[in-house]
DRENDO-1510 file (C-alpha; in Angstrom, 1 decimal, always signed):
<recs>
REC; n; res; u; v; w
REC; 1; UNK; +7.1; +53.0; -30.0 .
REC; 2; UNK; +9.6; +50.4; -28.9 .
REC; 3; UNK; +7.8; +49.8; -26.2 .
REC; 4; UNK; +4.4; +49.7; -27.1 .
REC; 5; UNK; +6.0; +46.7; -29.7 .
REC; 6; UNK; +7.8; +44.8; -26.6 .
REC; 7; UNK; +4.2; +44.9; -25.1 .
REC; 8; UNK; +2.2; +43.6; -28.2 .
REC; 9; UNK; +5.0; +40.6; -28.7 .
REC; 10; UNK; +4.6; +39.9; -24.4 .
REC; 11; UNK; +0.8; +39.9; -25.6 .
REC; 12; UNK; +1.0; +37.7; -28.3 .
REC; 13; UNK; +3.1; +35.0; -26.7 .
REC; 14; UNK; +0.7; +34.9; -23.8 .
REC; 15; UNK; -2.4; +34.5; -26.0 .
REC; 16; UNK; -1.0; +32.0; -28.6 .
REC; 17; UNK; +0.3; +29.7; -25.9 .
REC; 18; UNK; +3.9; +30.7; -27.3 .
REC; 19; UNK; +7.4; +30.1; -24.5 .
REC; 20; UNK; +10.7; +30.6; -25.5 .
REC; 21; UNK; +11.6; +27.1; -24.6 .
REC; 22; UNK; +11.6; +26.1; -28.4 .
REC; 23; UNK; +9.4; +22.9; -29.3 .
REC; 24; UNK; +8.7; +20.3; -26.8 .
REC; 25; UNK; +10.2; +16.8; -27.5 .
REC; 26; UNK; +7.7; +14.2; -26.4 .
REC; 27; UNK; +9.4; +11.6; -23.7 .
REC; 28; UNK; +10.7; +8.5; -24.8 .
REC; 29; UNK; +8.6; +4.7; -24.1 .
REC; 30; UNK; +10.4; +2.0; -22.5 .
REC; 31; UNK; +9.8; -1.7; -22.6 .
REC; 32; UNK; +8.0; -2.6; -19.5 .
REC; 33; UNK; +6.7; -5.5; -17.5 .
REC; 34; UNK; +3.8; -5.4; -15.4 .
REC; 35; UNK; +1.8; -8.0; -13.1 .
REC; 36; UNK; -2.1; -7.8; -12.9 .
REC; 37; UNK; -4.2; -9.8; -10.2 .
REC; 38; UNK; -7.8; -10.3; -10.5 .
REC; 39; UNK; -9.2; -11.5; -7.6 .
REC; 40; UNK; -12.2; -14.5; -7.4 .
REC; 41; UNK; -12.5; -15.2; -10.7 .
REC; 42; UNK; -15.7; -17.8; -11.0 .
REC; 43; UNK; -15.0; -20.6; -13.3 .
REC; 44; UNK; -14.7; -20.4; -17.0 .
REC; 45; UNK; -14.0; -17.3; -16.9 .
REC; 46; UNK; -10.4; -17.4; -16.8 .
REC; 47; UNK; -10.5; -19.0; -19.7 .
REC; 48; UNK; -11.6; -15.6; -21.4 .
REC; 49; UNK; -7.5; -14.2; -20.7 .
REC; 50; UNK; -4.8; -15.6; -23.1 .
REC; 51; UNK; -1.3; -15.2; -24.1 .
REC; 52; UNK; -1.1; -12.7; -27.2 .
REC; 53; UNK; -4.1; -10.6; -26.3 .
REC; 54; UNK; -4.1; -7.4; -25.5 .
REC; 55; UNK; -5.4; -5.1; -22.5 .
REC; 56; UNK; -6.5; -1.6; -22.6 .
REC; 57; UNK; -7.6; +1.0; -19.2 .
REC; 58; UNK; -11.4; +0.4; -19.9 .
REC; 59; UNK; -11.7; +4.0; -19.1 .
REC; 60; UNK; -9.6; +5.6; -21.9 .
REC; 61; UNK; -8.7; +2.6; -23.7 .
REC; 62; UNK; -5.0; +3.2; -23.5 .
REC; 63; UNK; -3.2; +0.5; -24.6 .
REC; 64; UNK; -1.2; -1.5; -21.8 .
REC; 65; UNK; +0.1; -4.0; -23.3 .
REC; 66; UNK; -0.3; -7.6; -24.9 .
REC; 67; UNK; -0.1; -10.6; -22.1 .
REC; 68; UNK; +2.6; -12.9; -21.7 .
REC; 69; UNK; +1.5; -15.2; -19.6 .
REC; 70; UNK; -1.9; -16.6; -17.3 .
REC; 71; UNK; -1.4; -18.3; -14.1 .
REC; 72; UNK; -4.4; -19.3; -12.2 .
REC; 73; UNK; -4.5; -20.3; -8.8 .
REC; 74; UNK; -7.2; -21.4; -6.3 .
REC; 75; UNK; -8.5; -18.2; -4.4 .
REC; 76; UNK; -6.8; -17.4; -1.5 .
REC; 77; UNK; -10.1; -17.1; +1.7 .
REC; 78; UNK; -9.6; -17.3; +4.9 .
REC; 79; UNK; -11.6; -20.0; +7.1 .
REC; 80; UNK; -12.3; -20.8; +10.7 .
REC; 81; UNK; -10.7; -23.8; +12.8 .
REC; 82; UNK; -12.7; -25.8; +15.0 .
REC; 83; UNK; -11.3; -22.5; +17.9 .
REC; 84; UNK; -13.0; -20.2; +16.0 .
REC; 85; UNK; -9.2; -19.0; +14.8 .
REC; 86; UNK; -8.8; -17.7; +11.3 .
REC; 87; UNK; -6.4; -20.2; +8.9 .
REC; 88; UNK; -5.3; -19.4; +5.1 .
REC; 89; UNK; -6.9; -21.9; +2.8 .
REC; 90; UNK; -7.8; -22.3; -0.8 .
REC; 91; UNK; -11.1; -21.8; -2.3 .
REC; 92; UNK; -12.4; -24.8; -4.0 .
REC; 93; UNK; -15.0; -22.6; -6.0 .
REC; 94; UNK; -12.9; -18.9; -7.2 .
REC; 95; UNK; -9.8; -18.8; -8.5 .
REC; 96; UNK; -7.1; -15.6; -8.4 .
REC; 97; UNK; -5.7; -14.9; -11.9 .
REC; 98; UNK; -2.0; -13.1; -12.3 .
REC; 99; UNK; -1.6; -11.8; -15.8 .
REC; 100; UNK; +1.8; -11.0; -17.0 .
REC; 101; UNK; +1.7; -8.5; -19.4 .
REC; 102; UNK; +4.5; -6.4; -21.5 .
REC; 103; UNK; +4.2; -2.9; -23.0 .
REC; 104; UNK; +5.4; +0.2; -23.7 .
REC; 105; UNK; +5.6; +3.4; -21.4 .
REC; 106; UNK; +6.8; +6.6; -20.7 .
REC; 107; UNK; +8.5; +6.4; -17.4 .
REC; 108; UNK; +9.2; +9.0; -15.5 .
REC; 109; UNK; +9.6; +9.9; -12.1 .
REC; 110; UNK; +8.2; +6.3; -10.8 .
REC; 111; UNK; +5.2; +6.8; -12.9 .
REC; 112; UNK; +4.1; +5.0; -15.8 .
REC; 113; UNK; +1.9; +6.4; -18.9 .
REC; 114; UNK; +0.3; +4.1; -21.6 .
REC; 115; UNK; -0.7; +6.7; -24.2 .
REC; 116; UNK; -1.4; +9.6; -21.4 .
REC; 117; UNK; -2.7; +7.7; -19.6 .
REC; 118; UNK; -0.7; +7.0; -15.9 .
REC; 119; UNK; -1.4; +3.8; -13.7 .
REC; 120; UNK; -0.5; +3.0; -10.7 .
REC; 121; UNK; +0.9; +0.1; -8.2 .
REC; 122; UNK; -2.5; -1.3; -6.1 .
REC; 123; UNK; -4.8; +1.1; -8.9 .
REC; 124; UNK; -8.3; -1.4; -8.4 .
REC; 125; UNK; -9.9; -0.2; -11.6 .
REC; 126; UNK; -11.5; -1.8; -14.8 .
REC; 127; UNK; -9.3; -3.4; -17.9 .
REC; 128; UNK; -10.8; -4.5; -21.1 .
REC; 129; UNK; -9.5; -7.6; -23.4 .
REC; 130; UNK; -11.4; -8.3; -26.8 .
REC; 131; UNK; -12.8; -10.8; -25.2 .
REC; 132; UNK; -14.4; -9.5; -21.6 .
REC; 133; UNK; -14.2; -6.3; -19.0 .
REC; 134; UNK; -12.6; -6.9; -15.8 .
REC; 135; UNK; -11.8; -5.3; -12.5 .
REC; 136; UNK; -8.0; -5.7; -11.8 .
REC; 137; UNK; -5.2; -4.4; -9.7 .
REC; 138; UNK; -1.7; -4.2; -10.7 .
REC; 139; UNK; +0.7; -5.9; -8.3 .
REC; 140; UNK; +4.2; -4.8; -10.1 .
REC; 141; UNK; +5.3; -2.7; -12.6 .
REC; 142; UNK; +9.7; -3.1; -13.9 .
REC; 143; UNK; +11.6; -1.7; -16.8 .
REC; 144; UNK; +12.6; -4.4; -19.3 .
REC; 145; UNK; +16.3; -4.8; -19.5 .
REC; 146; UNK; +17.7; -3.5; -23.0 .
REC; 147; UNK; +17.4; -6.7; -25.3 .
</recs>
């Protein structure tokens, strides 16, 4: 009889999902700081990103963050010398667009989740603002010190 009871209890558990760990505390979010680059940016459309909105993964809509700051640039390209060698110059059409943006994540083990959902250093994939869908890729991601 005692047996057939430890069975039934190894049964339940297994079917109802139940461990003995007790209940699972969810992690804790961190301030954090991230950089995004959007490359070639055709004029005015940098003037669709703005400090105070915020940006979502256009995939799950996970909120990132709201962004701190907008620096545009002149595209970096490279262009031929008269020697047919290959010299760093700016673009006088695109311009490259670094968005500073602050949020909160659950950091752990290098990773960082936004709401379940993890992004990664160099990760080229879609962002949405209110105002327009974009293709960037984050250049670096840092804890914010304690304030």
């Amino acid at each position: 009889m005692k047996r057939l009871l430890v069975v039934l209890v190894v049964v339940l558990m297994a079917v109802t999902g139940c461990s003995g760990g007790g209940p699972t505390v969810a992690a804790p979010e961190t301030r954090v700081r991230m950089q995004l680059l959007i490359r070639q940016v055709v004029p005015p459309l940098e003037e669709s990103f703005a400090v105070g909105q915020t940006v979502r993964v256009f995939d799950t809509k996970a909120l990132l963050g709201t962004i701190t700051d907008v620096a545009v640039d002149p595209a970096r390209m490279a262009v031929p010398d008269s020697t047919g060698a290959l010299q760093d110059a700016r673009s006088p059409v695109q311009n490259d667009i670094v968005l500073t943006i602050e949020g909160s994540a659950v950091v752990a083990d290098g990773s960082y989740s936004f709401q379940g959902t993890t992004v990664w250093l160099n990760n080229d994939i879609d962002y949405l603002t209110p105002v327009t869908r974009f293709k960037g890729i984050i250049i670096s991601m840092e804890e914010m010190d304690a304030e």
